[in-house]
C-alpha positions, 0 to 999 in steps of 0.5 A: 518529508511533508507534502503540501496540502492539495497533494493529501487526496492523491494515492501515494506509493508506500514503498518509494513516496512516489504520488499519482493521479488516481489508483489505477496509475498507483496499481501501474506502478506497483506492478511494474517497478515494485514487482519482486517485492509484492510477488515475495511478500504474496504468501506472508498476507494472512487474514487471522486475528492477531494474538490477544484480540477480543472477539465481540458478539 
């Protein structure tokens, strides 16, 4: 699917492709209508370094 241009700077819902106004109508919809999504996948969001990454000083 391509969007038009002037919709490029509007946060967009990765899950349904659904565009907003702004984050906050993002952050609304996210926790309203993708809710068992975000609460299931809670505990899979780790922070570490991924197999095979370099460290640089």
């Amino acid at each position: 699917m391509v969007l038009p241009l002037v919709d490029e700077h509007n946060p967009k819902c990765y899950l349904c492709h659904e565009g907003f106004e702004n984050l906050e109508k993002l952050r609304e919809h996210q926790n309203l209508k993708h809710k068992e999504f975000f609460e299931s996948h809670e505990n899979e969001m780790n922070r570490e370094p991924a197999p095979g990454d370099v460290t640089v000083f």
